[in-house]
C-alpha positions in Angstrom: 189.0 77.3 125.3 191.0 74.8 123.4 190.1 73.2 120.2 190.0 69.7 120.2 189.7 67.3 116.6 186.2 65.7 117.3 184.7 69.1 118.0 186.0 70.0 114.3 183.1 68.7 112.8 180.7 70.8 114.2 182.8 73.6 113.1 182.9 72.4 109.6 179.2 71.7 109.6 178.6 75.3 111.2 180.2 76.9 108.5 178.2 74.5 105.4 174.8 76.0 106.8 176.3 79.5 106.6 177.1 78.9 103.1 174.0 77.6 102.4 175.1 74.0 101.9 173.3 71.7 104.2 172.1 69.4 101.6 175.4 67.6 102.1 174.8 67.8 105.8 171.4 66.4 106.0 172.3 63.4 103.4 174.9 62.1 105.8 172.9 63.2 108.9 170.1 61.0 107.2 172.5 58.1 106.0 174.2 57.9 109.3 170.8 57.4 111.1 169.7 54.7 108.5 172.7 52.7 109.1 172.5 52.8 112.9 168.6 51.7 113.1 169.9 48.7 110.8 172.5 47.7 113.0 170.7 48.2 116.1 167.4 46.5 114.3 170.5 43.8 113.2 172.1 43.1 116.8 168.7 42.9 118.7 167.3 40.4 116.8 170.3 38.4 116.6 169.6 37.8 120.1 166.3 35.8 118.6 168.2 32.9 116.8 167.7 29.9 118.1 170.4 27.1 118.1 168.8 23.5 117.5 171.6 21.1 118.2 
């Protein structure tokens, strides 16, 4: 099985919650899912504006 580089982050994050350290994990687990509800919330209601010329 070869390694490839965007698989090394689960490595990395397999060995933190080994070590006991997946507070670090779950802030940027939780950060990451904040910003992508606010740019998904963000482009569909972009869709709303309304151009009066």
């Amino acid at each position: 099985m070869e390694h490839t580089p965007a698989a090394a982050w689960l490595t990395e994050a397999a060995s933190a919650v080994q070590q006991g350290g997946s507070g670090n994990l779950l802030r940027v687990v939780l950060v990451v899912m904040v910003l992508g509800c606010v740019l998904t919330g963000w482009f569909l209601l972009s869709g709303y504006k309304r151009k009066d010329d």
